[in-house]
C-alpha positions as CSV (number, residue, x, y, z in Angstrom):
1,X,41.8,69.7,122.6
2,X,40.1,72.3,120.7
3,X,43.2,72.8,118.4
4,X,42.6,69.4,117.7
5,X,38.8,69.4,116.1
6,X,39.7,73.0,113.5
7,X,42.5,71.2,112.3
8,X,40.7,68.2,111.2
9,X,38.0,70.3,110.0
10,X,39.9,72.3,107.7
11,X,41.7,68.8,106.7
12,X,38.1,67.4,105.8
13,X,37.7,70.8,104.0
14,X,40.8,70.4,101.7
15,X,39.9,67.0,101.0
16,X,36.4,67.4,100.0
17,X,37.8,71.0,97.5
18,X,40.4,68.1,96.5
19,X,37.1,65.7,95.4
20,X,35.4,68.2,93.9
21,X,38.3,69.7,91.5
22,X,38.7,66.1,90.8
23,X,35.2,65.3,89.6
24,X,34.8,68.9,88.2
25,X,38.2,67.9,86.1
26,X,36.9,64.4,84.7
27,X,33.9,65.9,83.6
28,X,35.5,68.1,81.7
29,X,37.8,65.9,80.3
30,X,34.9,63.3,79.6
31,X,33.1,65.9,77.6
32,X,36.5,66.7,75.7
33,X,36.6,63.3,75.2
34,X,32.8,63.4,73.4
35,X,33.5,66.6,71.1
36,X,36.4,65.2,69.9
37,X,34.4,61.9,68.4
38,X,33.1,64.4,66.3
39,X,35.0,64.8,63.0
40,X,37.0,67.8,62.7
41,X,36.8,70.1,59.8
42,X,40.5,70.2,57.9
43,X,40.9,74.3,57.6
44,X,43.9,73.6,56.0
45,X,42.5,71.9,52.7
46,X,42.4,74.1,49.7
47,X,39.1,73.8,47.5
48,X,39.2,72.1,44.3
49,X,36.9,73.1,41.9
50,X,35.7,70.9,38.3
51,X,35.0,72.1,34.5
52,X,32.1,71.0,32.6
53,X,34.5,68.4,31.7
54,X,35.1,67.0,35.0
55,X,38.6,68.2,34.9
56,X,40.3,69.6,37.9
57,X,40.7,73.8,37.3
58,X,43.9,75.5,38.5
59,X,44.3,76.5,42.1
60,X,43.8,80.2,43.1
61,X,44.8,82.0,46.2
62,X,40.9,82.1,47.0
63,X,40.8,78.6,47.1
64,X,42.0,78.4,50.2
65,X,40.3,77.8,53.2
């Protein structure tokens, strides 16, 4: 009998650990979720710069991000 009660102790054990890591893991993902509404800034996009004329200059190796 008292075999019994530890195992079904540790079982409620593992099953509450399972709840948590699964509440603990949406959250995470739900906040995931909110940074990635934000807009994301291209790194990849080179930086065009404009004359007095309004013309487009010539790209440079510094122009990149």
């Amino acid at each position: 009998m008292a075999g019994s009660s530890r195992t079904s102790f540790s079982k409620r054990q593992k099953e509450r650990a399972r709840q948590e890591k699964r509440a603990e893991k949406a959250q995470r993902k739900a906040q995931r979720k909110q940074e990635g509404s934000a807009p994301a800034e291209t790194p990849n996009e080179p930086v065009i710069t404009h004359d007095e004329d309004g013309q487009p200059l010539g790209l440079d190796f510094h122009d990149f991000r």
